[in-house]
C-alpha positions in Angstrom: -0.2 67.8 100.4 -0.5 69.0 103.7 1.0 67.2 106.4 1.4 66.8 110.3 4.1 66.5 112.1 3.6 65.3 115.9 7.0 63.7 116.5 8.5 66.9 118.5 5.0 67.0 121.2 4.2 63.4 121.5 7.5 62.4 123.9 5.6 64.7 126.4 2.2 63.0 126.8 2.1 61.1 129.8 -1.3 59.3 128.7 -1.1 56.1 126.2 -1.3 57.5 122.5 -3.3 54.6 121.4 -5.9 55.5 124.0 -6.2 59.4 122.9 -6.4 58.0 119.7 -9.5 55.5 120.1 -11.3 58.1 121.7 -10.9 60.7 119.3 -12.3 57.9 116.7 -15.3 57.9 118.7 -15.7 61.6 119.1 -15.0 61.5 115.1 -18.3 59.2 115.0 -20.3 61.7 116.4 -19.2 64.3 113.9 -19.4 61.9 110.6 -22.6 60.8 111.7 -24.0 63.6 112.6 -25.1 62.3 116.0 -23.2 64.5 119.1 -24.5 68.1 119.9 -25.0 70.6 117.6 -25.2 67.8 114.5 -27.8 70.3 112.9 -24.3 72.5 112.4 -22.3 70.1 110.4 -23.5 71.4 106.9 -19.9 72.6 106.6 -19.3 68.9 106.6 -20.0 68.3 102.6 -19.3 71.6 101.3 -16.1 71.5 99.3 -18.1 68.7 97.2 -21.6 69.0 97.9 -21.9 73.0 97.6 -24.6 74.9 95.6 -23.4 74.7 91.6 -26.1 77.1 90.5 -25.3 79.9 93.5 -21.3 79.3 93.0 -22.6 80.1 89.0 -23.9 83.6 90.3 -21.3 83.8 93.0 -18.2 83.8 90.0 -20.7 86.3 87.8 -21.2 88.7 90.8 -17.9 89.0 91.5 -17.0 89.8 87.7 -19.1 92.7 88.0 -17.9 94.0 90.9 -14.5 93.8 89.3 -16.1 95.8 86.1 -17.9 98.4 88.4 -15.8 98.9 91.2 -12.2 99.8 91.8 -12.8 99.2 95.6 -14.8 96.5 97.6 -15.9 96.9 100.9 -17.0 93.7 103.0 -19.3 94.4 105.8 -19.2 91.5 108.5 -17.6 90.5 112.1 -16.6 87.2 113.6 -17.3 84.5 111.2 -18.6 87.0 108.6 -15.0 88.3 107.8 -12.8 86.2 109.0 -12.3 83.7 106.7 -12.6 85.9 103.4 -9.6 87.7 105.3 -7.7 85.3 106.2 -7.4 83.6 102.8 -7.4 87.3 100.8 -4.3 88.7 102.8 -2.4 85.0 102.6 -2.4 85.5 98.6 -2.6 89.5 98.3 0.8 91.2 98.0 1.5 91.7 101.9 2.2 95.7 100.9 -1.2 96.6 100.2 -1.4 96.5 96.3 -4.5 95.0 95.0 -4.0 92.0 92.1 -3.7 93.5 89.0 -7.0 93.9 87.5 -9.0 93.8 90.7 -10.2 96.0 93.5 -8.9 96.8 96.3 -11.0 95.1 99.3 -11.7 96.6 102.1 -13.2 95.3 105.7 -15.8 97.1 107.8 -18.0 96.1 110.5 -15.7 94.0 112.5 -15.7 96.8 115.6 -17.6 100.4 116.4 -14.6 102.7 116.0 -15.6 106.3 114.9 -11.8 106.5 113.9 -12.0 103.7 111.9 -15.5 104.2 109.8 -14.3 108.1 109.6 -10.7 107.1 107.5 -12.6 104.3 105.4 -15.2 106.6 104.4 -12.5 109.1 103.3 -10.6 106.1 101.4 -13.4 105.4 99.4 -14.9 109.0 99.0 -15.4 109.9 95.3 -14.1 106.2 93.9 -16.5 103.2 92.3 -17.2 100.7 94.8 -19.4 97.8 95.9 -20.6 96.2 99.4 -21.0 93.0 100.1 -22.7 92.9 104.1 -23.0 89.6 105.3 -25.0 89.2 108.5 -27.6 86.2 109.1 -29.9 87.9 110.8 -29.2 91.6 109.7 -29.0 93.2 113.3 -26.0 92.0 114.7 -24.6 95.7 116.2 -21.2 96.2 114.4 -22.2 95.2 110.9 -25.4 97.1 111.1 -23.9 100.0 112.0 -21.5 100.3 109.0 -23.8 99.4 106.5 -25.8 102.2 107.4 -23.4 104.5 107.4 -21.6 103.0 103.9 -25.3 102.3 102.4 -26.3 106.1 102.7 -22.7 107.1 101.1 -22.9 104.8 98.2 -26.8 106.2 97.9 -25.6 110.1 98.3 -22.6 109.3 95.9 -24.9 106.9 92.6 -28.7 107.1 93.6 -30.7 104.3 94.8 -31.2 102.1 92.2 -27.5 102.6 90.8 -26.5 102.2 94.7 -29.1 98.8 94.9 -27.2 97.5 91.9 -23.8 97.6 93.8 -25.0 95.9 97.0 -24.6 92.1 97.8 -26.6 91.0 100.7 -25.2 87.2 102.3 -28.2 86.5 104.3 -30.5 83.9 105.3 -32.2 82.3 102.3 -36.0 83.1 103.9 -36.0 85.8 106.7 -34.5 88.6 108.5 -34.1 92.2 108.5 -31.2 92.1 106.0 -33.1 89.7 103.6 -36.4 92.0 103.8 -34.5 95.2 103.0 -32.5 93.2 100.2 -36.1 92.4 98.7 -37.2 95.6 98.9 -34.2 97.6 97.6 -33.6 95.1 95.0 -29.8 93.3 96.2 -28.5 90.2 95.3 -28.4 87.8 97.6 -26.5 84.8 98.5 -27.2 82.4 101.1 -25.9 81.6 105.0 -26.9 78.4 105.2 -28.9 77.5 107.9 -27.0 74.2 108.7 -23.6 76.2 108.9 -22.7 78.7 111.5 -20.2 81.5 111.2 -16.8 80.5 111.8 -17.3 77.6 109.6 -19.0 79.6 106.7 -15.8 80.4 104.8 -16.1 78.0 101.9 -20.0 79.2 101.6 -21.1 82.5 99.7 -19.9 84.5 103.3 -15.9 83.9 101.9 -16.2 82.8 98.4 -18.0 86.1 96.6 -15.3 88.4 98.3 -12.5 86.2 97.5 -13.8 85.9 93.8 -14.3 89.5 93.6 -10.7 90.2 94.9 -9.2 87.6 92.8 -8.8 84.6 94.6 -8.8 81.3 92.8 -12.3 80.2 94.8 -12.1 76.7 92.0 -8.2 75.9 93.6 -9.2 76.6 97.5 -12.6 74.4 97.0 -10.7 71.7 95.8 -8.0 72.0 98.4 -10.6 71.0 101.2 -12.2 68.3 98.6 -8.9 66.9 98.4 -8.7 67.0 102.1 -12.6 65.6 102.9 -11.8 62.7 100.7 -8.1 62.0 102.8 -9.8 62.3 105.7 -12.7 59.9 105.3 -11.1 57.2 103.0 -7.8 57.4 105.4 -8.8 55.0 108.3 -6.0 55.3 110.9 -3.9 58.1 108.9 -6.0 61.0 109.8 -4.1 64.1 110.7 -7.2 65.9 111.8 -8.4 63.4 114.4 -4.6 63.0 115.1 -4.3 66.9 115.5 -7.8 66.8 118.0 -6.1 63.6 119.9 -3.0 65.1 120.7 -3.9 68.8 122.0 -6.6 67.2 124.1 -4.0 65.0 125.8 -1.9 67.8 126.8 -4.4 69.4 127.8 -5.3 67.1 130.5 -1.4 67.3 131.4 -1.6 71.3 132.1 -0.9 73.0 128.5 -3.7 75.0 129.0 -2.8 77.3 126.1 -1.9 76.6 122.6 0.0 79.2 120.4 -0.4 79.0 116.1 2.6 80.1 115.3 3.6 81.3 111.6 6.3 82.8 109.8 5.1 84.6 106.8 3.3 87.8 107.9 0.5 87.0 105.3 -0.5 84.4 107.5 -1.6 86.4 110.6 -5.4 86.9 109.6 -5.5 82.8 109.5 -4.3 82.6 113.1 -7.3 85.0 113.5 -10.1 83.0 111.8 -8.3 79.5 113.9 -8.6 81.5 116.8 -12.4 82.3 116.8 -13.4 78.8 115.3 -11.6 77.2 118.6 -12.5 79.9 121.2 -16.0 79.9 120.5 -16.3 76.1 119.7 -14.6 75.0 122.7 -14.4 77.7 125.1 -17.9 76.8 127.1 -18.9 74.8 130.2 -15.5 76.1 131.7 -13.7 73.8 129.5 -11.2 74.3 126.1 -7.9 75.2 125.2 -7.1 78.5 125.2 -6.2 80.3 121.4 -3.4 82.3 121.1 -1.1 83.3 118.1 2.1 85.0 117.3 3.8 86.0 114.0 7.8 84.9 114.1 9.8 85.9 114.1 8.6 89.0 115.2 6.9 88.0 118.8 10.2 86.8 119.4 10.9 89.9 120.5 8.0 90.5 122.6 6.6 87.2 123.3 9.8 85.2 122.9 10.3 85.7 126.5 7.6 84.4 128.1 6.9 81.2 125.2 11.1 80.3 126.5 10.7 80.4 130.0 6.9 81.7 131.7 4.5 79.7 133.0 5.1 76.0 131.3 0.9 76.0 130.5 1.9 75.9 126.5 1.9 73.8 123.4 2.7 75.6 119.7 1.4 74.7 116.7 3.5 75.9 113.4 2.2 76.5 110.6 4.7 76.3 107.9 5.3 76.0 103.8 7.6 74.0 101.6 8.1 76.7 99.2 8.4 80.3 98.8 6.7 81.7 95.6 9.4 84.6 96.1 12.7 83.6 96.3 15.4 86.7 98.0 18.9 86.5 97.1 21.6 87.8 99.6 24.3 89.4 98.5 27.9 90.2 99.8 28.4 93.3 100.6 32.0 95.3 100.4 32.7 96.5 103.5 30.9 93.7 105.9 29.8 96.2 109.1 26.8 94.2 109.7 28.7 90.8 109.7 26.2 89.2 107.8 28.6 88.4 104.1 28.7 84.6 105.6 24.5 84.6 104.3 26.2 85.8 101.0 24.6 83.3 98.3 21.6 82.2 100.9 18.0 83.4 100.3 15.6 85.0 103.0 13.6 81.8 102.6 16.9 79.4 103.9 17.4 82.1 106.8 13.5 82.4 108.1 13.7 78.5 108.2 16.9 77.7 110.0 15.3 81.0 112.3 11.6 78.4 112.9 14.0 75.6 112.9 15.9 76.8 115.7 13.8 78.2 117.3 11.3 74.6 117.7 14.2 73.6 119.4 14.6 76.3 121.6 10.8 76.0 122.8 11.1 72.4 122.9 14.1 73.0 125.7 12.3 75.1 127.1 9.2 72.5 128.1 7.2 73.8 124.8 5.3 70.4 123.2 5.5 71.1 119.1 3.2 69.9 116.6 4.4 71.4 112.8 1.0 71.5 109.5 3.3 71.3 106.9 1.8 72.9 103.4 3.6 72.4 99.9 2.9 76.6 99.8 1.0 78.9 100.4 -1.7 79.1 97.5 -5.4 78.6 97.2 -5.5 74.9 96.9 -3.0 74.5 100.2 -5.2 77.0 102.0 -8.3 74.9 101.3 -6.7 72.0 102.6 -5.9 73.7 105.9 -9.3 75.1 106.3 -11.0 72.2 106.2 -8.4 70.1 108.1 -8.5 72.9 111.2 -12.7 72.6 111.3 -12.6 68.8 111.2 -10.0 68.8 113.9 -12.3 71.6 115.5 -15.6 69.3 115.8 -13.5 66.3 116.6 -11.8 68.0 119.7 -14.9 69.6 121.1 -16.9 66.0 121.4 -13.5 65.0 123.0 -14.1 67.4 125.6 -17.5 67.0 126.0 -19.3 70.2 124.9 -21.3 71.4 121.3 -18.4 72.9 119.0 -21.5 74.3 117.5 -23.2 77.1 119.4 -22.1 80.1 121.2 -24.3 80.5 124.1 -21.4 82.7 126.4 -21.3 85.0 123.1 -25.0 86.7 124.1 -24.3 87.4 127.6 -22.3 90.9 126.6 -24.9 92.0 123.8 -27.5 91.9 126.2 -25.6 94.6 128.3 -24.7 96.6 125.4 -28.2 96.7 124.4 -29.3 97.6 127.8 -26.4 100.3 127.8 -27.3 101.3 124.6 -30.8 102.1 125.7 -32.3 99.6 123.5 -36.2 99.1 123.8 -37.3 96.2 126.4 -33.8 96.7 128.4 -35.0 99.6 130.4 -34.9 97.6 133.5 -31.3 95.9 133.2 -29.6 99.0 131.8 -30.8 100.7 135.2 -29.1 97.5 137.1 -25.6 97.8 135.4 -25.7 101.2 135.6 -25.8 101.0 139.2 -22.8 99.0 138.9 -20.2 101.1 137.3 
């Protein structure tokens, strides 16, 4: 079960925890009742229990086909459209990248315009089976459209239309859009975005679950992970580590920790510090308010971040993400001639040294003027993950109504697609692209 561990941050609020408490209940109001901003959003709210059983049917045959046809997947998408899936795929994927045995690999596109990039993928896959899955709402954002044209004509040039049709997944809107009209008219199967739940919340919906079925995921094990957790949360009164979580960074916040790092230390877990930091940078980051995401792997950025998280500008809090136990276990042995001087870890495993190396180094930070909140999980598996998913978007809604803006729209998001388009020379930007022009 996963749990939270404030006892090394709380000493440094300056503000009564029973107050940041009773007004992260009634933030929490607004988000179970569906009544603050952005409450047409919240759909992500029922999910693990309340999902689609007859899509979920088709999403767990899909993927068994794709695993029949395909020894590679490609997943077209960007910001919440990939995220998640990735996140969750590389936490249980070997971290050297072998695909589960009996699986294909999976593969990400769409998440940037890089020439270099779409030029190697293409390669990768030239001449093997593989399947898409694109997963855009609407069907135009830039990145994603841009790939699937690319990868769409390949598959075509490589099978034929219909074969290629048969090999496509379109996550769309259930009624309109250009991805949904071409999807109709080449004959894809579709799944559904679901109109009450936006991107970066989307992950336990068709966008995450069909690529994380296809690549072998248990989708059954993560599902129930955030059930387990939905049912904590609401039937918990008092003992809820979400609205704890929300209380707590929004009170150091208003003390000057402007910044808050997610730390981990198992590399598998970097894509989650990802997918937490677009669902808090875009759900909070508006009205010139919100914490500021960061992450860091460790103990790696202790060698390049290490410096400044000790002893820069004191504007941080860390969060640690941490597991009980290692699926893995690494014995040390003694060596004969001890030139390294590390025989005294003779007998040890890499598990006992990377958590005397987190445990040490909390304390360090904590010296150093660095408020510490630990999310324990039992380990890192599918149900555990599922837990953390939904405790970080519960948290999420809670601690933007604390703050006082929607943690459900994006509105800053459009301001630099409208000057790529009129860069771009996209029709009906004529005007602006001449203005910004003028200004490089």
């Amino acid at each position: 079960m996963l749990t939270l561990d404030t006892s090394k941050a709380k000493p440094f609020l300056q503000a009564g925890w029973k107050e940041l408490l009773a007004e992260a209940s009634v933030a929490e109001t607004l988000l179970k009742d569906k009544t603050g901003p952005g409450h047409d959003f919240v759909g992500w709210l029922d999910l693990p229990e309340g999902y689609d059983k007859e899509e979920y049917a088709r999403i767990k045959a899909a993927a068994e086909r794709i695993r029949e046809d395909s020894e590679v997947l490609v997943v077209i998408g960007i910001g919440g459209s990939y995220l998640g899936a990735r996140a969750v795929m590389e936490a249980l994927r070997p971290v050297i990248g072998v695909p589960l045995d009996g699986y294909p690999e999976v593969y990400f596109a769409g998440h940037q315009i890089s020439a270099t990039y779409m030029r190697a993928l293409q390669k990768a896959i030239r001449g093997r089976k593989f399947s898409i899955n694109v997963i855009s709402k609407s069907g135009t954002t830039t990145e994603p459209a841009i790939a699937f044209r690319l990868l769409k004509r390949q598959l075509e040039e490589q099978l034929g239309k219909e074969e290629a049709a048969r090999r496509i997944y379109a996550t769309t809107d259930k009624a309109r859009g250009a991805l949904k009209k071409l999807a109709e008219q080449e004959g894809y199967e579709c799944f559904v975005v679901p109109d009450d739940v936006g991107g970066r919340y989307s992950v336990l919906t068709a966008v995450g679950l069909l690529p994380l079925a296809a690549g072998g995921i248990d989708t059954d094990a993560l599902l129930k992970g955030a059930a387990d957790m939905r049912r904590r949360i609401q039937n918990a009164p008092g003992e809820n580590p979400a609205v704890e979580y929300a209380a707590l960074r929004n009170g150091l916040l208003r003390q000057g920790k402007l910044v808050e790092i997610l730390a981990n230390y198992e590399p598998g877990l970097h894509y989650v510090g990802e997918w937490w930091k677009q669902l808090y940078g875009e759900s909070e980051g508006k009205d010139g308010k919100g914490i500021f995401p960061a992450a860091v792997d460790l103990t790696t950025d202790l060698h390049s971040m290490g410096q400044y998280i000790q002893d820069g500008n004191r504007i941080l809090m860390e969060t640690v993400i941490c597991a009980e136990k290692s699926a893995l276990p690494v014995l040390l042995e003694e060596e004969a001639e001890d030139l390294d001087g590390l025989n005294y870890l003779a007998g040890k495993t890499m598990d006992f040294v990377n958590e005397s190396a987190m445990k040490g180094t909390m304390l360090a930070h904590l010296d150093g003027g660095v408020p510490v909140t630990r999310i324990c999980l039992d380990e890192i598996d599918a149900y555990s993950l599922g837990e953390l998913i939904y405790f970080f978007e519960y948290a999420c809604g809670v601690s933007g109504y604390i703050l006082g803006v929607n943690p459900f729209d994006q509105p800053g998001v459009e301001s630099y697609k409208k000057n790529m388009f009129a860069l771009l020379g996209k029709p009906g930007y004529e005007a602006a692209g001449e203005e910004l022009r003028k200004r490089l």
